[in-house]
C-alpha positions in Angstrom: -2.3 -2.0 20.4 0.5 -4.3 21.8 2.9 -2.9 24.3 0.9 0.2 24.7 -0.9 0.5 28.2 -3.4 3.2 27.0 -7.1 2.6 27.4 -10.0 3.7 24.4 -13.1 5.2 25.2 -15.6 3.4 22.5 -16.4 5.2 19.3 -20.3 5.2 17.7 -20.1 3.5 14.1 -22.4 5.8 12.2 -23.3 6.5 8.7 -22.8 9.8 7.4 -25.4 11.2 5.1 -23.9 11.6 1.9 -25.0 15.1 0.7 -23.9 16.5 3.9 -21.4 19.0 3.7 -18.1 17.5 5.5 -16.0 20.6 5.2 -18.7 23.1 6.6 -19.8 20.3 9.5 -16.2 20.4 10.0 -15.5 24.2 10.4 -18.5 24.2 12.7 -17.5 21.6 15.0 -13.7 23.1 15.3 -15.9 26.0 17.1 -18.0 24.6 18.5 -15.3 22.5 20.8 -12.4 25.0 20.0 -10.7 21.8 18.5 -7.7 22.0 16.0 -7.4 19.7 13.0 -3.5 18.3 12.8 -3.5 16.2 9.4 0.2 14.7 8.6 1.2 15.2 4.6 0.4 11.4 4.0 -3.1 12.0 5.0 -5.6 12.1 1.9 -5.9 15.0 0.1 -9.7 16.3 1.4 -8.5 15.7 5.2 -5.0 18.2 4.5 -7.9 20.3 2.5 -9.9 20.9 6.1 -6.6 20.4 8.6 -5.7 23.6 10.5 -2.4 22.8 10.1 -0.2 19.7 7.8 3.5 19.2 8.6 5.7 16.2 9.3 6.5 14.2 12.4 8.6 17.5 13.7 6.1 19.7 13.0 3.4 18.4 14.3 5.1 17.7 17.6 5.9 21.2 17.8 2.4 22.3 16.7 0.9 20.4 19.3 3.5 21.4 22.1 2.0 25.1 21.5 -2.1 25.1 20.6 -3.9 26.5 22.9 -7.3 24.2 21.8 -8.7 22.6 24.2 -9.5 19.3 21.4 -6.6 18.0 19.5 -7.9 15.9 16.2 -4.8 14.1 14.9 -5.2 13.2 11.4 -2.2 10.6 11.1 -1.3 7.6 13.3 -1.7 6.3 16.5 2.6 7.1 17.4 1.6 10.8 16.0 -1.5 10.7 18.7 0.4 9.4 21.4 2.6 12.4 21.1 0.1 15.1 21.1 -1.3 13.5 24.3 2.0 13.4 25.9 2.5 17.0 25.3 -1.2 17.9 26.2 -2.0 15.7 29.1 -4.9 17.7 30.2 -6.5 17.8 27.0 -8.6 16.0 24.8 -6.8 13.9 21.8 -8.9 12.3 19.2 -8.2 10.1 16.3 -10.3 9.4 13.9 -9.6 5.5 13.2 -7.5 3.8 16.1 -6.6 0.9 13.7 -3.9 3.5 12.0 -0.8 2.0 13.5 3.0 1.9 11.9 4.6 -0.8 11.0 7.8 0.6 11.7 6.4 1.2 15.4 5.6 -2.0 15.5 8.9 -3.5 14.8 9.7 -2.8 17.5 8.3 -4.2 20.7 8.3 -2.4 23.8 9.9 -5.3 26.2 12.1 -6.3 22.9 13.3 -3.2 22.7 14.2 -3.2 26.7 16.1 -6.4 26.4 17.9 -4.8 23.6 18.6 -1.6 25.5 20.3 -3.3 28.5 23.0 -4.8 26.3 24.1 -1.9 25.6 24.2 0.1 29.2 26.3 2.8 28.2 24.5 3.6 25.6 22.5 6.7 25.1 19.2 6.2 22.9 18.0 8.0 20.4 14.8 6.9 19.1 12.7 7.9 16.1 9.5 9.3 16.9 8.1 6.6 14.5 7.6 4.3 17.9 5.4 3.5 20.2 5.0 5.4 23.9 6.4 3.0 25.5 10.0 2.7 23.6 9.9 6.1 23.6 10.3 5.9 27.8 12.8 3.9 27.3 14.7 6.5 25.4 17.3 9.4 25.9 15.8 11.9 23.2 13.5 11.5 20.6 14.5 12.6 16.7 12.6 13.0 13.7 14.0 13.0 10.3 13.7 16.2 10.3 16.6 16.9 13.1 17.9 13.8 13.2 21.0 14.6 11.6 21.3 17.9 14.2 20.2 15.6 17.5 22.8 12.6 16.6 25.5 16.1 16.1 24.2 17.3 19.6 25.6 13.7 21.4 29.1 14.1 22.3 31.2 11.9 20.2 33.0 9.6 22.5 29.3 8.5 23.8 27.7 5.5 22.8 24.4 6.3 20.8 21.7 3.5 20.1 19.7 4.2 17.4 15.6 2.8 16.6 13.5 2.0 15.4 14.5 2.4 11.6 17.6 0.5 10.1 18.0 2.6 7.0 17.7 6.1 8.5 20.1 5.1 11.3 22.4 4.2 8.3 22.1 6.9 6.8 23.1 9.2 9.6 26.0 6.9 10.2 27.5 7.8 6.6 26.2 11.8 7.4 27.8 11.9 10.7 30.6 9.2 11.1 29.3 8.0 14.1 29.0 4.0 14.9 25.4 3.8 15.9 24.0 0.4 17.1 20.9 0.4 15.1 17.6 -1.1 16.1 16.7 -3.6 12.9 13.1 -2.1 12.3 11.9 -0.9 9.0 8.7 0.9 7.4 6.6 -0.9 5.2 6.0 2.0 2.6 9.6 2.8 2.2 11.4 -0.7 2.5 9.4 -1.7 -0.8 10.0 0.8 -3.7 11.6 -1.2 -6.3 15.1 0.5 -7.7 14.6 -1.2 -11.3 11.3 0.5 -11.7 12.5 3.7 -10.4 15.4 3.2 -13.1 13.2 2.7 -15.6 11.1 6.0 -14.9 13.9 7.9 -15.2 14.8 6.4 -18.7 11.5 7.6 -19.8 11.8 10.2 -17.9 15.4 11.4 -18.6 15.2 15.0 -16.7 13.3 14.4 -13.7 15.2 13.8 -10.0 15.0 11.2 -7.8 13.9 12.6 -4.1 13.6 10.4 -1.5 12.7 9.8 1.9 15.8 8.8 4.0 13.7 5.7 5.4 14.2 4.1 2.2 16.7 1.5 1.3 20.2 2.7 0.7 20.0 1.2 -2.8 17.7 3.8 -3.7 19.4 6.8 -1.6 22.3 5.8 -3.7 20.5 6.8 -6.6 18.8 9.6 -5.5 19.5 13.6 -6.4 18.4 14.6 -3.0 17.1 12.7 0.1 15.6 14.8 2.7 12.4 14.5 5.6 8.9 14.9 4.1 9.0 18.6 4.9 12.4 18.4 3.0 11.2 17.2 0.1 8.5 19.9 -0.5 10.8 22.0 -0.3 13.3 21.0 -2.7 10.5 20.7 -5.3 9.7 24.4 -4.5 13.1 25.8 -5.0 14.6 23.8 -7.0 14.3 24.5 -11.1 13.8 21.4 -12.1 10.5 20.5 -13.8 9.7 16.5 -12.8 10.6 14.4 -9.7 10.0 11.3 -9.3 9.0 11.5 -5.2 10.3 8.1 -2.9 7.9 8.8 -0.2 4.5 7.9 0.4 2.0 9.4 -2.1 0.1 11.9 0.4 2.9 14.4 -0.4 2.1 14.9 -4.1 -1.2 16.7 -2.8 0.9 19.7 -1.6 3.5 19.2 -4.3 1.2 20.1 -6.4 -0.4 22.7 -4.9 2.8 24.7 -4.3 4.1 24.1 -7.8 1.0 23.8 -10.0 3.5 24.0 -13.0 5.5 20.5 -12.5 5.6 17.2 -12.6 5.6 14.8 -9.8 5.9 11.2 -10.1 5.4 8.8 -7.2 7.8 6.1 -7.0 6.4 2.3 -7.6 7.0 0.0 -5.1 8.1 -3.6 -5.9 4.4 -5.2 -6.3 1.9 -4.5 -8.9 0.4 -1.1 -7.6 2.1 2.2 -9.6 2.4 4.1 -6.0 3.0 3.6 -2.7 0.8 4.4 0.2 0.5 3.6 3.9 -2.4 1.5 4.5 -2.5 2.9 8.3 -2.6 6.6 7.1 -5.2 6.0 4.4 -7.3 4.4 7.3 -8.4 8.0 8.0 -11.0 9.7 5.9 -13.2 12.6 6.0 -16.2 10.8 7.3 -14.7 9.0 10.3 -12.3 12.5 10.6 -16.3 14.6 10.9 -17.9 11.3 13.3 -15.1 11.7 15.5 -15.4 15.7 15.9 -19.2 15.1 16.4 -18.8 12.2 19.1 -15.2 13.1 20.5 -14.5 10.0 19.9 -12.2 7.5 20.0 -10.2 9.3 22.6 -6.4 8.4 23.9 -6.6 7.8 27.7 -2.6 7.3 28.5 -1.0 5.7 31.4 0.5 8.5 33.1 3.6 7.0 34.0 4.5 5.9 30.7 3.0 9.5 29.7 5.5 11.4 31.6 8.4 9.1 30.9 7.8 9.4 27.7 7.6 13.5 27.8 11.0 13.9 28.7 12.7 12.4 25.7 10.3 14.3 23.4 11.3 17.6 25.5 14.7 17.2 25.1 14.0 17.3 20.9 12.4 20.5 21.0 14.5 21.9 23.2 17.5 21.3 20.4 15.9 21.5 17.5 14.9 24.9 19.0 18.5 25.8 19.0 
């Protein structure tokens, strides 16, 4: 991947018989190399069916700050990855297709992004985890948008803050916290695209369901929405909340566990401006339960980090637990 100085140990292209039994192959082999599955919610329903543990970007950092396995299998993308090797350099990270990248990650190139920085040298930078290892050296703390709104709180006020990679979640923490961010222009590709007029027109024919939405999506949208919250947020809200229908702004993986936890309503996922009726990331759908069991098997591919970047890149992440933790 560009900008990322991080070697890949090849990976064996293999058929999979298909009356094997992924889910028991899978137990076995999480044994057998006392490996734990991470799977992020947008991951396909079968691969959060056999994960050890689904979460967001916040918890899944935290969750791979604390296992004790000696193989970590991230379900997600390559950023997610990174992360789990920077917090476990000593042990094996696998994931299961290394073409599931981010376009918001990719927005925003490493030496761009250090050009960018030096403008602005009193600046302390706060960077959404949604990047690559590389920007994330270059950075003060990381956030998720699950604590972002508590680690942009945490910056004294009369300090500068930078904010990046994402241009409409650093807006929207500049209307939730008052403060003037400089904001990295970067965007994601699922959430930049929903498409208000549809959205409108669900909620016509759907007159009591609420708009939730993920606060990467384009203040248009936010506008309209009945609450905006992280991906972990937005389970949530469904759970407690007594409404019966939601129409969800986020990528689609969500409505697995949506489901799951409320059984009894309605979710309906948000269409995006082109002709599909939901929106999913083409990077996390690269993952499925055959290349998730081929790369348990093989233990392979495998991140192989520069350690330099790796521990310059550690001490931003660090400094997120440390005040989410607060």
């Amino acid at each position: 991947m560009e900008d990322i100085n991080i070697a890949i140990k090849g990976f064996l292209d293999i058929e999979v018989p298909p009356d094997l039994d992924l889910f028991a192959e899978i137990d076995t082999l999480k044994k057998e190399r006392n490996a734990i599955v991470l799977a992020h919610y947008y991951q396909e329903p079968d691969i959060q069916d056999v994960a050890d543990y689904i979460g967001d970007s916040l918890g899944l950092a935290q969750e791979a700050a604390k296992t004790t396995a000696d193989c970590i299998v991230f379900a997600g993308v390559h950023f997610m990855a990174e992360t789990a090797k920077i917090l476990n350099p000593d042990k094996k990270v696998l994931l299961p297709d290394l073409r599931a990248g981010c376009s918001l990650a990719d927005s925003a190139p490493a030496a761009e992004f250090r050009a960018f920085r030096q403008k602005y040298p009193n600046h302390l930078v706060i960077s959404y985890i949604n990047c690559s290892a590389e920007v994330k050296a270059l950075s003060d703390i990381i956030c998720t948008s699950s604590n972002a709104q508590k680690i942009v709180e945490s910056v004294p006020r009369d300090q500068g803050i930078i904010f990046a990679p994402d241009r409409n979640l650093g807006a929207y923490l500049i209307k939730r916290t008052g403060r003037d961010m400089v904001l990295w222009n970067g965007t994601c590709m699922v959430h930049e695209i929903f498409s208000l007029e549809k959205i409108m027109k669900l909620k016509v024919r759907h007159p009591e369901a609420k708009l939730i939405a993920h606060p990467e999506c384009e203040e248009a949208v936010l506008r309209e929405a009945d609450y905006i919250g992280s991906t972990t947020g937005l389970l949530k809200f469904t759970q407690t909340d007594p409404g019966r229908e939601f129409i969800v702004a986020t990528e689609t993986g969500i409505l697995h566990q949506m489901q799951l936890a409320s059984p009894d309503k309605t979710f309906i996922p948000a269409p995006p401006t082109n002709n599909c009726a939901c929106n999913d990331c083409p990077h996390m759908k690269l993952n499925t339960l055959e290349k998730l069991y081929l790369c348990m098997k093989y233990e392979k591919p495998e991140l192989v980090m520069d350690p330099v970047i790796r521990e310059a890149a550690r001490r931003p992440i660090e400094r997120m637990l440390e005040i989410s933790a607060r």
